[in-house]
C-alpha positions in Angstrom: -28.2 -18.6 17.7 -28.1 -15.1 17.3 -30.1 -13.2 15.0 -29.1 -9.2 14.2 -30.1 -6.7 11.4 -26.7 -6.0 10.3 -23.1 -8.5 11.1 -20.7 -6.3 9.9 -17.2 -8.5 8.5 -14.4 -5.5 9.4 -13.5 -3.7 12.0 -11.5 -1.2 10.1 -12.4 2.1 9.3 -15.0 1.1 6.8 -16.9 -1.5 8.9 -16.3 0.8 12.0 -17.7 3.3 10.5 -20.6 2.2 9.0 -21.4 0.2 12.5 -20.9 4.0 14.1 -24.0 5.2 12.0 -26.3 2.2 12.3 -26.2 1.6 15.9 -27.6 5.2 16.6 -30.0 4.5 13.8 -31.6 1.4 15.9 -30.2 -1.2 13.6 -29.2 -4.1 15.8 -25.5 -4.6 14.8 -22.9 -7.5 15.0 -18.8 -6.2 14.0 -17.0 -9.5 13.9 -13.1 -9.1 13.2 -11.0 -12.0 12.6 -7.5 -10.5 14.3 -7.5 -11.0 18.1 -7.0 -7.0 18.7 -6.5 -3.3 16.9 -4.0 -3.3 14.6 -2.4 -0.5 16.0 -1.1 -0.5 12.2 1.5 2.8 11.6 0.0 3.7 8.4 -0.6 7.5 7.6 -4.1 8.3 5.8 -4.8 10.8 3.7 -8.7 12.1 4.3 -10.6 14.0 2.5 -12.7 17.0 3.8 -15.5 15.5 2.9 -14.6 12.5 5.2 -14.1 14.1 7.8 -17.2 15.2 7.5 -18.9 11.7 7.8 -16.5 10.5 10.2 -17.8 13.9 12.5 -21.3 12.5 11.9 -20.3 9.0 13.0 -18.8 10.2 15.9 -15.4 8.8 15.0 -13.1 11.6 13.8 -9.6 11.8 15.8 -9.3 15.3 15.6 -6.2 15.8 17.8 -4.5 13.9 15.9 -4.9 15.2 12.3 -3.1 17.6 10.0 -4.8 20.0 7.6 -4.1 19.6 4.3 -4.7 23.2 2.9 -2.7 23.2 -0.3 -1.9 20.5 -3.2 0.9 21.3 -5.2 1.1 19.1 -8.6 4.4 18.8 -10.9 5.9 16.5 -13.4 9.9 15.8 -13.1 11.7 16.3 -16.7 8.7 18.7 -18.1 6.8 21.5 -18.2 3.6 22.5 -16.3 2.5 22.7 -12.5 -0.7 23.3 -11.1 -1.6 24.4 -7.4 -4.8 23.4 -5.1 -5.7 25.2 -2.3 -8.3 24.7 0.1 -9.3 28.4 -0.1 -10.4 28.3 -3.8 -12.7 25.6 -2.5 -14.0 27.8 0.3 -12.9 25.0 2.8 -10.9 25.0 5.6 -8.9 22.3 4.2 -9.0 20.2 1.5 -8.2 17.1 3.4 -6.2 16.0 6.3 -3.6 13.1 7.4 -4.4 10.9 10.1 -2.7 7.9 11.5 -4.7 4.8 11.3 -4.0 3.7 14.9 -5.4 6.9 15.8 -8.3 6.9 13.9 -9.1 2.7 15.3 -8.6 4.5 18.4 -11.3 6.8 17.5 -13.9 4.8 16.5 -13.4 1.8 18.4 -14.1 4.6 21.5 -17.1 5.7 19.9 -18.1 2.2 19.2 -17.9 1.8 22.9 -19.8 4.2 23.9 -22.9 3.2 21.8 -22.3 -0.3 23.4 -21.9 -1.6 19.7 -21.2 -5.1 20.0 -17.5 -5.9 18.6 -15.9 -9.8 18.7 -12.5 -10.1 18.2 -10.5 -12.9 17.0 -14.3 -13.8 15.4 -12.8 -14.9 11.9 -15.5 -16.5 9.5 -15.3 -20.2 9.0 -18.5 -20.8 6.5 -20.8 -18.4 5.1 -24.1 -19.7 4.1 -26.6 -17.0 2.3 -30.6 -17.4 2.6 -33.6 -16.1 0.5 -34.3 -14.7 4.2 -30.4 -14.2 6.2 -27.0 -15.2 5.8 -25.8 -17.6 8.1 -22.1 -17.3 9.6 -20.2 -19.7 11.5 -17.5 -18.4 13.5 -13.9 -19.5 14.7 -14.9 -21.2 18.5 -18.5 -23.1 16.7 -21.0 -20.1 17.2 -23.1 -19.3 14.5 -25.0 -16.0 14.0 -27.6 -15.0 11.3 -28.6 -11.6 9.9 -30.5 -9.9 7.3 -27.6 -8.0 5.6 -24.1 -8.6 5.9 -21.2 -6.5 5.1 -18.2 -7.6 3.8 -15.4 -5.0 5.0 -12.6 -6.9 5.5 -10.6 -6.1 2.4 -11.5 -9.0 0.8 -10.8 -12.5 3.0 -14.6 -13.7 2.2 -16.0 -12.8 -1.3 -13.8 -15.5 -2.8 -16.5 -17.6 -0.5 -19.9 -16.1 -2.1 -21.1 -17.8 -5.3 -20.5 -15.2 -8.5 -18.1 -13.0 -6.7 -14.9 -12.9 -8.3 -11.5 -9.9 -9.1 -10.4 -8.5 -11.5 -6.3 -7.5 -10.6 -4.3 -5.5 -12.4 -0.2 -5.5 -11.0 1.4 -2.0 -11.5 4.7 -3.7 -11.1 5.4 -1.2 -8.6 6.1 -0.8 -4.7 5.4 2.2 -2.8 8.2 2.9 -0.4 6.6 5.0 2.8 8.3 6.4 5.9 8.4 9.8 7.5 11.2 12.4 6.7 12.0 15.9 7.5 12.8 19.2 5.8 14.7 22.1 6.6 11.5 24.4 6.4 7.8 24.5 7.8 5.3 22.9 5.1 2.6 25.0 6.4 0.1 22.4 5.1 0.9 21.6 1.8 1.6 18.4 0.1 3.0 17.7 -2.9 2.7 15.4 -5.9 5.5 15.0 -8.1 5.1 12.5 -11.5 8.0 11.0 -12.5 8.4 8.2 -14.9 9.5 5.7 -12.6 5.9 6.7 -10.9 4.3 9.5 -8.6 6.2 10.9 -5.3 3.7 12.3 -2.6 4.7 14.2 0.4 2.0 14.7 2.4 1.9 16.7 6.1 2.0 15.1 9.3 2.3 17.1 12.4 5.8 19.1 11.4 7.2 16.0 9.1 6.3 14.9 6.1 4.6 11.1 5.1 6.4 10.3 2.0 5.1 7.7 -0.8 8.0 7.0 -3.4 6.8 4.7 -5.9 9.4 2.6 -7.9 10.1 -0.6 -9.4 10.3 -4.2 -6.9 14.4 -4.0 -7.8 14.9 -0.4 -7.2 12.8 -0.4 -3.7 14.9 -3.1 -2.3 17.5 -1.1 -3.2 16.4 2.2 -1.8 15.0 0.3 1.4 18.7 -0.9 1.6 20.4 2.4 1.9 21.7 3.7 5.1 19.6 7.7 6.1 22.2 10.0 4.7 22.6 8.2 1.1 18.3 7.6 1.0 18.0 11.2 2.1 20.2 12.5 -1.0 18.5 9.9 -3.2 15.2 11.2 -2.8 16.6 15.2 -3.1 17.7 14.0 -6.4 14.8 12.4 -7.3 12.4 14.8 -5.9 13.8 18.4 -6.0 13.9 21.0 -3.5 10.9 22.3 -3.6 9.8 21.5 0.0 13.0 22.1 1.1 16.4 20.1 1.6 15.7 16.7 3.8 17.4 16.6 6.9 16.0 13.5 8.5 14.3 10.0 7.6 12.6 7.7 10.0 11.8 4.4 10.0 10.7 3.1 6.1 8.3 0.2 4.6 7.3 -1.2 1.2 4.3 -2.5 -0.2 3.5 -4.4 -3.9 0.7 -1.9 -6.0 -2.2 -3.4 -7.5 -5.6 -2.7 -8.8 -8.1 -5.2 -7.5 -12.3 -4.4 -7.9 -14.9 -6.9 -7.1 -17.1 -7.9 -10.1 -19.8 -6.8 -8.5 -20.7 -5.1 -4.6 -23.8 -6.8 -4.2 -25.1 -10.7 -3.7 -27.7 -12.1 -2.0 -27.9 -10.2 1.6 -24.6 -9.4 1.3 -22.9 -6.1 0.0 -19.2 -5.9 -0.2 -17.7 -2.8 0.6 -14.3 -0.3 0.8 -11.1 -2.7 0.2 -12.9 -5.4 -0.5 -15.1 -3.9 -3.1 -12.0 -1.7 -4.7 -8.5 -1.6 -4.3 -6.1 1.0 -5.7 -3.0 2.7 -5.9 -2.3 5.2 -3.9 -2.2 7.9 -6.0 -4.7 11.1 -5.5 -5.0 9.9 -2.0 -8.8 8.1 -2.8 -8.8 4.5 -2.1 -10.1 5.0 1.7 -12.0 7.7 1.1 -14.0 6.0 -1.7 -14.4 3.1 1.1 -16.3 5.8 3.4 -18.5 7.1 0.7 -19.6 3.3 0.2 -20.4 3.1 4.2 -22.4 6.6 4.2 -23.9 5.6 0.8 -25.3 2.2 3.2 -26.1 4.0 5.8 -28.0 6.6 4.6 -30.2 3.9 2.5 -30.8 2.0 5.4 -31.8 5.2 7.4 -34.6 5.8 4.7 -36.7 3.6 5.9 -35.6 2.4 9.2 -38.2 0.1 9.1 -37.3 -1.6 5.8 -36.0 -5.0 5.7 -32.0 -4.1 5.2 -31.0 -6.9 3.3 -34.0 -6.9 0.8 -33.0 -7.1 -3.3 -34.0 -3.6 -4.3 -32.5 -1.7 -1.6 -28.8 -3.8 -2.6 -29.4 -2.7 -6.3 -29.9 0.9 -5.2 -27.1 0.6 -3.4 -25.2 -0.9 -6.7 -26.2 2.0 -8.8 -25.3 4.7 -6.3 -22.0 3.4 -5.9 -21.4 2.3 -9.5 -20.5 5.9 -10.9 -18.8 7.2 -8.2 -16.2 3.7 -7.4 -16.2 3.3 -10.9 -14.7 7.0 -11.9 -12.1 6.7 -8.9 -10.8 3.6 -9.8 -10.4 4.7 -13.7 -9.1 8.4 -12.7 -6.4 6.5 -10.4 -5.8 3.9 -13.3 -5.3 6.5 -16.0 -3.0 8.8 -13.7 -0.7 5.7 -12.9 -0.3 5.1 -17.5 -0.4 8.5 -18.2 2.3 10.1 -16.3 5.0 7.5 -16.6 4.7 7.4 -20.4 8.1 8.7 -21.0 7.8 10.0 -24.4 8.9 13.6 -25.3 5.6 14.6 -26.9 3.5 12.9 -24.1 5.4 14.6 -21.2 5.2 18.0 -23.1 0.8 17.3 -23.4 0.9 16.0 -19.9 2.9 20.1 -18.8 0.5 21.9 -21.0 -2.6 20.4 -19.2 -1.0 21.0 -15.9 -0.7 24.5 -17.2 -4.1 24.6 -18.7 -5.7 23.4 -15.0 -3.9 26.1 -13.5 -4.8 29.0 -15.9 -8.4 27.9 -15.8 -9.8 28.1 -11.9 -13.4 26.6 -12.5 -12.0 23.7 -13.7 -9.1 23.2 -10.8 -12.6 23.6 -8.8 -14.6 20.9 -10.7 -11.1 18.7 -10.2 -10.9 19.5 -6.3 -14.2 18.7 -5.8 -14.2 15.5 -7.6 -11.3 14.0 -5.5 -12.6 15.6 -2.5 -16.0 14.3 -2.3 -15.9 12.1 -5.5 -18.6 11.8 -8.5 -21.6 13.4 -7.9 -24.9 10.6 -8.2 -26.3 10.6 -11.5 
């Protein structure tokens, strides 16, 4: 049977990632991935600078293949107020970047490689058995492995499994319609974020198209996603305006249901629980992943404390649980409270909704304190 430090459930960003900074470390490491290869999924991912920073550190960052994001431009439809983010206020290069997730699997499943990190695919998790001393794992094909912590990265397939885990969900009733399209100008690195009462728009940079996310109602996606280029092109001018230009072009498009899912709690015994399948949240403000890499660096950087320290021990999980407690916590309500509070159609609302947009812009320390917050979230307590 074998015995390792740290089996990591995941190979996605979150459990690559994390594997990226232990390995170096000395931790002896175990990935195990249930799918039989990469997803090679066509996803675009919006990463913060700060991300990029940890993913620089872990050796995993695809920099050829990622956009600067140097300017956020913020708007409701049908009322006042607009605020603008730049990168430069922030004395950053950029305030984030967009990446495609093939290209950032590619990125760490080479870096991975080249630490000889030890990765099984198609190694799905039949039973998992936890221990005063290891979890114990049996995998699809009869092999069983033990180890002193384990990481559940895997957006969730196991925690159901673990005694007192359980989720809370919360359906937004909503589908985000995504797909890349092209305007008639350069975007020279800005993405947008337009409110609207059906829910948030997002174009976001990519190379010299935009990634669009259009959120809407199940009915009204399947109708949009039924529309041939020219008629979902003019759609979405209506919708959005024409302040990134006139849309000339649409690619391929996809749909997916929104929900708010969290974990009840990201730690049991030996086991802590971790991006996706700790927290789960719409897409708005661009911080579910990012929040997922904070909770890897958070690990790692525990763990590289005391490199001698037993990694699955109680108190180093319960510091883990209060270090990630303020910052998971405030991303998930900040996304939660965006989501109610700009599709609240009211006259009165939409007018107090302008005049904070307004006030943010007027008032540059606290755009800053804002920035910083979805850049590198909550600072520890």
């Amino acid at each position: 049977m074998d015995c390792v430090d740290v089996a990591i459930v995941g190979a996605g960003p979150v459990g690559a990632a994390l594997a990226a900074s232990l390995v170096p470390a000395g931790r002896s490491v175990r990935v195990l991935e249930a799918r039989a290869a990469p997803s090679r999924d066509a996803r675009t991912l919006a990463l913060s600078h700060a991300s990029r920073e940890r993913l620089e550190a872990a050796g995993g960052w695809p920099a050829a293949g990622a956009t600067p994001i140097t300017e956020i431009h913020v708007s409701q439809k049908g009322g006042p107020g607009r605020t603008l983010i730049t990168a430069a206020e922030q004395g950053l290069p950029a305030l984030g970047y967009t990446v495609a997730y093939a290209a950032l699997e590619e990125a760490l499943e080479a870096r991975l490689e080249a630490l000889g990190a030890r990765v099984a695919w198609g190694a799905a998790c039949e039973t998992i058995e936890l221990g005063m001393q290891a979890a114990r794992l049996r995998l699809a094909g009869g092999e069983t492995l033990e180890a002193r912590l384990l990481v559940l990265a895997d957006g969730g397939a196991n925690a159901r499994r673990i005694p007192g885990l359980a989720y809370s969900e919360k359906d937004y009733g909503q589908v985000a319609i995504t797909g890349p399209v092209h305007a008639d100008r350069p975007h020279r690195g800005r993405a947008y974020e337009r409110f609207t009462a059906k829910g948030p728009v997002a174009l976001l940079p990519v190379g010299e198209r935009f990634a669009l996310v259009w959120t809407a109602t199940p009915a009204e996606a399947q109708r949009i996603l039924a529309l041939d280029d020219a008629a979902f092109l003019a759609e979405l001018q209506a919708h959005f305006g024409d302040r990134a230009g006139r849309f000339v072009a649409a690619g391929p498009r996809a749909a997916f249901p929104l929900k708010l899912r969290r974990i009840n709690t990201p730690i049991a015994l030996r086991t802590v629980i971790a991006g996706n399948a700790a927290q789960a949240m719409h897409p708005i403000a661009g911080q579910g992943l990012n929040i997922g890499l904070r909770d890897a660096a958070t690990l790692a950087s525990l763990l590289a404390a005391d490199p001698a320290c037993d990694p699955g021990a109680g108190p180093l999980l319960e510091a883990y649980r209060d270090a990630r407690r303020r910052d998971a916590g405030r991303g998930v309500a900040f996304t939660d409270f965006l989501v109610g509070a700009f599709m609240d159609e009211r006259r009165f609302v939409s007018w107090g909704r302008g005049a904070a947009l307004a006030l943010l812009d007027l008032l540059p320390p606290a755009r800053r304190w804002l920035a910083g917050r979805m850049i590198d979230g909550a600072p520890a307590p």
